[in-house]
N, C-alpha and C positions, 0 to 999 in steps of 0.2 A: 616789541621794539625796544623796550624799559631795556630786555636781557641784554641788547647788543651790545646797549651803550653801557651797562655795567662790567661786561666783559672786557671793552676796550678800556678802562679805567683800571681794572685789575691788572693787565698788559701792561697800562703805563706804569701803575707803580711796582710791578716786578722788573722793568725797564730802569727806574730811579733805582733800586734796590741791586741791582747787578752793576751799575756802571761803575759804580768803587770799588768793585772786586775784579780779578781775574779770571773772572769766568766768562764777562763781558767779552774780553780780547776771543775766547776759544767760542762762545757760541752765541755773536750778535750776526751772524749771518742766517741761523737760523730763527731766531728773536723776530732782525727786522723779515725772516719772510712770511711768520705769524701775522705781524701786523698785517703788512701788507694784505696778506690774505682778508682778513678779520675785515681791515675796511672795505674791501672790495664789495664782498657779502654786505656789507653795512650801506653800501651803495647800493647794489641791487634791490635793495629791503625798501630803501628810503624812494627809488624809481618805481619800483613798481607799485608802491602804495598810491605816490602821485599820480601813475599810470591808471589805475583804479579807480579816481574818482569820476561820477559821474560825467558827464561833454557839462560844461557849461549851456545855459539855454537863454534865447534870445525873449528879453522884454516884452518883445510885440507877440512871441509866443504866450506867454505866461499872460498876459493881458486877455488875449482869445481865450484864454481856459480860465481862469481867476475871473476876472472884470466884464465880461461879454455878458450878452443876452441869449438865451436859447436860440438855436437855429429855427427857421421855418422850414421843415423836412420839405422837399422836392424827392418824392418816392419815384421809381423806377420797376413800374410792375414785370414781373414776369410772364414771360411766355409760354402760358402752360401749355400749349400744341409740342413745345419745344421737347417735351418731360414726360409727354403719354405714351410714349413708345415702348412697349414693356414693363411700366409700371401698373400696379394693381389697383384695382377699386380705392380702398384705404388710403393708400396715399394721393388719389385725384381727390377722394372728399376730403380727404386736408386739406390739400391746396385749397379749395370752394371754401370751408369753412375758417380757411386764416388768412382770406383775402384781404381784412379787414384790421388785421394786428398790429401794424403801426397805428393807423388811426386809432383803434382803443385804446394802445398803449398811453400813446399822447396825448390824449385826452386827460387819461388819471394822470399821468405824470404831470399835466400842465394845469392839476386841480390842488387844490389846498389839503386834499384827501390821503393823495402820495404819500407814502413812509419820508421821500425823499424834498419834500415840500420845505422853503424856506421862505415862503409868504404864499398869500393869498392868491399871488399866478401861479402855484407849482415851484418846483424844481429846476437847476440846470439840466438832465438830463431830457434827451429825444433819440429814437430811430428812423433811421430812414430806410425805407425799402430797398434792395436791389434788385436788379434783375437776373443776377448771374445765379440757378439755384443747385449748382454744385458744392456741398457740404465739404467746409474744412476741416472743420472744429471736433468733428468727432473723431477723428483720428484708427479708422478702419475704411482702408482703401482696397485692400485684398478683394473684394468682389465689384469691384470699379465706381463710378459717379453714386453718390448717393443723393437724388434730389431732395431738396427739403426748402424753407422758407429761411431768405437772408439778410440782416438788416446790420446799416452802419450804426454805432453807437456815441452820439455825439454828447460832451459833457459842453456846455454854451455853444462855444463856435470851432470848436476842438473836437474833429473827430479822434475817439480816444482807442476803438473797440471794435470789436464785432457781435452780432449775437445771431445765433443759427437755431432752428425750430425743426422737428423734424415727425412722422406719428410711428409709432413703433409699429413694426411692418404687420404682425396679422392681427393684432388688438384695435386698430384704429375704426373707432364710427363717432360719429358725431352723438350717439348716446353715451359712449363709451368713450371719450377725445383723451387716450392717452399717447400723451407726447415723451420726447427727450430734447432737452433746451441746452445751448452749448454758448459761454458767456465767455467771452474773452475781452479782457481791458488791458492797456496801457499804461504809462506815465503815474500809476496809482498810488505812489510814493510822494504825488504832490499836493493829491488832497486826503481831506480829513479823512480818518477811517469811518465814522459814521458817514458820511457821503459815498463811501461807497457799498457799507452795508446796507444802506436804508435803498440803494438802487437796487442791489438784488434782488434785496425784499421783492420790491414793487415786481421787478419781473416774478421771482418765484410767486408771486400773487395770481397771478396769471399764467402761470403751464402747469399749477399743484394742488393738490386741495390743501394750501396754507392757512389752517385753522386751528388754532389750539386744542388739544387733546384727541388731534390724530397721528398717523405712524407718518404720513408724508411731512405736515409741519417738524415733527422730530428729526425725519431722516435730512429732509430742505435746512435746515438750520447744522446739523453734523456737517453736511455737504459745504455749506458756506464758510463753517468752521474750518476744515480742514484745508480749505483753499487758502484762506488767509494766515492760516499757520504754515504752509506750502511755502507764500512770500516770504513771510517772516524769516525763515528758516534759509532760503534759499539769497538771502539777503546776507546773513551772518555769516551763512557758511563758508568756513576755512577747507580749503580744499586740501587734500592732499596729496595733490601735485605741485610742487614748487613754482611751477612755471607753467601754468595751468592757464593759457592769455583766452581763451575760448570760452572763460567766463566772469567774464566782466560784470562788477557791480553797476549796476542801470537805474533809472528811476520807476522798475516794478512794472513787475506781470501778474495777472490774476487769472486763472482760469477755474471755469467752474462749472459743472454739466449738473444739470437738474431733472429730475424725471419724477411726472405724475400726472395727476389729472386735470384740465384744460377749459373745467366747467366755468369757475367762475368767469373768463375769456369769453365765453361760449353766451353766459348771462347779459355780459356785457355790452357785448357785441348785437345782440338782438335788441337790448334797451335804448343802443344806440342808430339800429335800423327803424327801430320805430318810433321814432322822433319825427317832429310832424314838419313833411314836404320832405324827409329822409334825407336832410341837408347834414353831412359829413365834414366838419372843418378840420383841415392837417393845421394840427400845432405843432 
């Protein structure tokens, strides 16, 4: 922007610098059609910058997502009759065995325990179940629906996300719960970045064996990494199309796909089956 306006400055004072000469008279027609030009350009520069900023967002928004209290998920079980039509062993004992995944989720999430904990209830973050289990997130459509488990992802009262669960098609048993986990967040340009590292965390706690001094902890942290260098990046970027209106700076997307093993889920989820009178409360 600096360049424009030192340009137009140069212009002017070659403009001052001609006018006592006679050269003024033979080429101010082409002079003023520099200008002219010059600020046009200098117009466009300065609208489309304006153009670029983010929408302005409403108070009672920001409130819901900053100021609120966690939602109380109201899940929306699936209809696994709906989804056994052709699907293999493996993916039915997924479904049976991540019956249970929001409620464990929310449990840790709603525990002092969470990476994403900022007191002694937990965290803002929660999922909610849905019912719909046609897989978006992972982005292979070519062999048609791919069922898997799907949950809204709400930061307080702000659903911000989605998060999609899925078992890798002939590795899947419940001795063996290897998954692929597919995170998609919103609006993430509004809160901290530890808020939203410390949420993956949590989820990668649960679909990996995220433990220190294994290959999954390693590759789960690359993984995170390079999503949020993705935003970052996809943030700054100067396009190089001029007029390039199809990608408007927003307030951040993160996407993130996680793949490994599903055990400590798996742990957890039985220590919370066998809790006495097997009483499951959704936080």
């Amino acid at each position: 922007m600096s360049a424009i306006w030192t340009l137009l400055g140069l212009l002017l004072a070659a403009i001052v610098g001609v006018v006592g000469s006679a050269l003024w008279t033979e080429y101010s027609f082409q002079i003023l059609t520099i200008i002219v030009f010059v600020n046009a350009m200098a117009t466009i520069t300065l609208w489309r910058r304006a153009a670029r900023r983010p929408e302005k967002l409403k108070k009672k928004f920001l409130n819901r997502l900053w100021e609120s209290k966690p939602i109380t998920p109201i899940h929306e079980p699936p209809v696994i009759e709906n989804v056994m039509w052709g699907v293999r062993k493996p993916r039915l004992q997924f479904f049976s065995d991540f019956d249970d995944f929001a409620n464990v989720l929310n449990e840790w999430l709603a525990s002092p325990y969470a990476y994403s904990a900022i007191s002694d209830a937990g965290g803002p973050w929660r999922l909610q179940g849905l019912s719909d289990t046609d897989l978006h997130l992972h982005g292979h459509f070519d062999a048609g629906p791919t069922p898997g488990r799907r949950y809204a992802v709400f930061h307080n009262q702000v659903r911000l996300g989605k998060f999609e669960v899925e078992p890798r098609w002939s590795e899947y048993s419940t001795q063996n719960p290897r998954v692929s986990a597919y995170v998609k967040l919103n609006w993430v340009r509004l809160l901290h970045f530890g808020r939203i590292l410390s949420f993956l965390t949590d989820i990668a706690l649960h679909v990996t064996e995220y433990q220190p001094g294994t290959l999954e902890y390693l590759q789960t942290n690359q993984e995170i990494d390079r999503a949020v260098m993705a935003l970052l990046w996809d943030t700054q970027e100067i396009s190089m199309f001029e007029f390039e209106f199809d990608h408007q700076p927003d307030y951040g997307e993160i996407k993130v796909q996680l793949d490994g093993m599903a055990n400590y889920y798996l742990e957890r989820r039985q220590a919370l089956l066998n809790k006495p009178g097997n009483e499951q409360q959704q936080k």
